[in-house]
N, C-alpha and C positions, 0 to 999 in steps of 0.2 A: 358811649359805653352802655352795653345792655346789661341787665341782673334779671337774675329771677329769686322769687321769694316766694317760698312756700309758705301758703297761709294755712292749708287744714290739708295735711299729709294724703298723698292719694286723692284728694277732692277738689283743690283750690290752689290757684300757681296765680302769683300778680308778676307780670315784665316789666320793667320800666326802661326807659329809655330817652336821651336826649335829642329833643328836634328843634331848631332855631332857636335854642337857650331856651329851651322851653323841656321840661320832662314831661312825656307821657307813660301813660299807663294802660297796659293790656290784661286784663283780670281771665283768668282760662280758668271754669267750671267745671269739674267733669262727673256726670254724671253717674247713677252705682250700676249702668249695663254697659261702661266705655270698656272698649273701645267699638262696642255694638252699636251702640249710639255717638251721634255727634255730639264732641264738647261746644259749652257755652263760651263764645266768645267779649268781651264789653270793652270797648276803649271809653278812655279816664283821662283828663275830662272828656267830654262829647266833646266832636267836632263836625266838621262839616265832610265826607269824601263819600265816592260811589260806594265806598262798599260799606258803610255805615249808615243804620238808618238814624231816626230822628232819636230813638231811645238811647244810642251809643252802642248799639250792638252788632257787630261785624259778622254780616251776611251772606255778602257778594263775594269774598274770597274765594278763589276759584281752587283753591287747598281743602278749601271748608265747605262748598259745595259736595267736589267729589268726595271726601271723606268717606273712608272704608276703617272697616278694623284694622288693617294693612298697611292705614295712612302713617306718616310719622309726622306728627304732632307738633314736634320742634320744628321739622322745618314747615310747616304751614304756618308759623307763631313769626317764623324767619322771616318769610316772603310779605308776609300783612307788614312787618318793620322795615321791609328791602322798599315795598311801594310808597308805602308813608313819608319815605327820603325820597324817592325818587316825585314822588307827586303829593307834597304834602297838604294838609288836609288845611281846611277854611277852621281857623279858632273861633268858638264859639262863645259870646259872652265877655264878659271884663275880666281884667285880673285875677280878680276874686276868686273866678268859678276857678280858674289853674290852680288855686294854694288848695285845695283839696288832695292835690297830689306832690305839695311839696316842692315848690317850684323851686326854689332855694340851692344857691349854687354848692353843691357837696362838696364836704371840708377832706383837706388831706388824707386825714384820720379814716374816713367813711369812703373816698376811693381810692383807698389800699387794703379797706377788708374784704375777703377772700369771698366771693357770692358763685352761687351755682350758676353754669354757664348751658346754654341751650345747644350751642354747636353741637355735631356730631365727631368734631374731631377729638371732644375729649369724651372717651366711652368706659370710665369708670363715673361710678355714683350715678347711674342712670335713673331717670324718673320718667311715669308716663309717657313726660310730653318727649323722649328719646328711645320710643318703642320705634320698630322698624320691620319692614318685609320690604315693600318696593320704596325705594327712594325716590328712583327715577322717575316716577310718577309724580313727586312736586317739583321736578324742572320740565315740567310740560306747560304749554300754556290752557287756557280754554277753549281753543282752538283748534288744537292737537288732541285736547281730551277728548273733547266730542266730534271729533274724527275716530278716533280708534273709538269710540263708543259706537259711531255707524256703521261702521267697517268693521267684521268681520275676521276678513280673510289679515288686515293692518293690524288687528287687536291680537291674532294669532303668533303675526310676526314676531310684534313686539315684547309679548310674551316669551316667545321661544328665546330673542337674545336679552333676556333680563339673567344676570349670573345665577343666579338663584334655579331658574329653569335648568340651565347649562348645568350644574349642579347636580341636581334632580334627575339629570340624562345621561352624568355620569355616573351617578349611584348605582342608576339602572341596569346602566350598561355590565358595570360591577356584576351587579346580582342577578343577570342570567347569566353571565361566562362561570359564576357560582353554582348558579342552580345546572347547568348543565355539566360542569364538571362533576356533580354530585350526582349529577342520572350515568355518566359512563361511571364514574365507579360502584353505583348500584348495580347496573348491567354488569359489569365484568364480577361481580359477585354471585349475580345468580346461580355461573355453575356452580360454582364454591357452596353455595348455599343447598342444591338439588344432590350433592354429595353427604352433605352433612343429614340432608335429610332420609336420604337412601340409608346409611349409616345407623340412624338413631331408627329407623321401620327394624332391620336387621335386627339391631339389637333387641328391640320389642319382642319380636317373635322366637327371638333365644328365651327371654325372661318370660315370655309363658310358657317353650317347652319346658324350661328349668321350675316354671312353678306347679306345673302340670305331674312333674314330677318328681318333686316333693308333695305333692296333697297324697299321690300313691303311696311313696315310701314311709307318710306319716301311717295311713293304713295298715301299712304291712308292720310297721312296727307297734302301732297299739294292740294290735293282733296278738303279736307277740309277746308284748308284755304282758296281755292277760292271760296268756297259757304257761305262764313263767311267774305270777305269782303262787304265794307261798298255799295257798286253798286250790289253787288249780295243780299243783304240783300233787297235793298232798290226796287232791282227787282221781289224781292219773295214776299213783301208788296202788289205791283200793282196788281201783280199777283193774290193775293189770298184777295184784295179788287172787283176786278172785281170778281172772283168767289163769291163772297158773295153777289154782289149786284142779278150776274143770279139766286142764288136760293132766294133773294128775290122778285124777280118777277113771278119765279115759282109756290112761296105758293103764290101771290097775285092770279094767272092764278087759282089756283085749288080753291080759297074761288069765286072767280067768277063763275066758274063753279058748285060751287055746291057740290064740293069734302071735303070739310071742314066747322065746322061752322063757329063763330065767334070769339070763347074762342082758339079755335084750331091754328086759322089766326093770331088774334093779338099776342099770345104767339110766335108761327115762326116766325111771321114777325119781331117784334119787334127787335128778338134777331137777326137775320142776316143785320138786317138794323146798327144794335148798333153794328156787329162786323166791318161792313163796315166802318161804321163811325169811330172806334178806329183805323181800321189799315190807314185811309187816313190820321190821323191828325200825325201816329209813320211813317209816308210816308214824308209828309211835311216836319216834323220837322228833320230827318235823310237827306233829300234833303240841309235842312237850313246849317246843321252842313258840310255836304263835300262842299257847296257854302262856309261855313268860312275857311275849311281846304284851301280850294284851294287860296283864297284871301290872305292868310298867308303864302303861298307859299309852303304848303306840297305837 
């Protein structure tokens, strides 16, 4: 039975595991730029195999060679545990040096408690060492590795049929039939668009002849209102009281002279004298009314 024990959260994982009544132990280190860097591996006690040196530190694993940030971790930890049964290692040393790890056959009690499992098949409570991109990559050997590491045109291959790739080539696919359905319905907007915009020019040039002429009409109406206030009004009275008195002095000048008779004189006269006299008294009394505005303080 294998366990793992977290010893310092994100930093330090011990395995243990049983080989010829005997427990070892796998201590995984990982350092604070993993999964950029390779983790530290140590088997507990030392013993004697190829892929261990004299310090107990597992080297030669060919999980732990190639290791990428893309490695999964658990199964590299797997495969060191898969060989270690398959070719177990030379023990090192007398009894002794094993009770460091506990050699002690585990009671009931302590294998029935629940311990985190490294398998990939259980993918809840994941840690480090069950990060993952390619799997398929730690059931290769070091044989196949450094084949596709030489190879090229192999390393592309096997790329391409990784799910992950396949994956990747359907997204793609996805998102040009996306991106192209999105260019035809751009295109069949355009005209739509060259209307709208013919549209809104049109209307522009209405809104400046419309403003064009409103700045006129403003003109013509402040015009107007200054020859229609009450001092312009009351100028235009004077004004056109003095004209009516000269031409009543004019028909008086031509019945003197002899240029009209009598019926001719009184009828002229009359009437420019009567228009004089109206417009001096609508003079006065316009004069009276802005003498009250102004007293009232408009």
């Amino acid at each position: 039975m294998t366990s793992v024990q977290e010893i310092q959260s994100g930093a330090e994982y011990r395995v243990e595991f049983w080989l010829d009544s005997r427990r070892l132990a796998i201590l995984v280190q990982l350092g604070p730029d993993f999964p950029l860097e390779k983790p530290i591996l140590l088997v507990s006690p030392n013993v004697g195999h190829a892929w261990v040196d004299h310090c107990g530190r597992i080297t030669a694993a060919p999980g732990l060679i190639n290791f990428t940030q893309h490695s999964d971790l658990g199964r590299v930890v797997h495969a060191i545990v898969r060989e270690f049964e398959l070719r177990p290692p030379v023990w090192i040393g007398s009894e002794t040096s094993s009770s460091a790890v506990e050699p002690s056959i585990p009671t009931e009690s302590s294998a029935q408690a629940p311990v985190p499992n490294m398998s990939m098949s259980q993918p809840t409570q994941q840690t480090p060492l069950q990060q993952m991109i390619f799997p398929e990559l730690a059931e290769l050997s070091v044989e196949e590795l450094q084949a596709l590491m030489d190879n090229q045109d192999r390393r592309n291959e096997f790329i391409e049929q990784l799910p992950v790739s396949q994956e990747l080539d359907d997204q793609l696919d996805q998102l040009m039939i996306s991106i192209e359905n999105l260019a035809k319905e751009n295109l069949e907007k355009e005209s739509k668009l060259k209307e709208l915009h013919s549209a809104c020019e049109e209307r522009r040039h209405i809104l400046n002849e419309v403003h064009s002429s409103y700045e006129e009409l403003g003109v013509q109406f402040q015009s107007l209102a200054d020859c229609r206030t009450p001092a312009s009004i009351r100028e235009s009275l004077r004004a056109a009281t003095r004209q009516a008195d000269e031409e009543s002095e004019r028909v008086a000048e031509h019945f003197l002279s002899g240029e009209m008779n009598l019926d001719q004189f009184l009828v002229a006269y009359v009437n420019k004298r009567m228009m004089s006299h109206i417009r001096k008294v609508k003079e006065e009394k316009l004069s009276q009314q802005l003498r009250d505005l102004l007293k009232a303080g408009y």
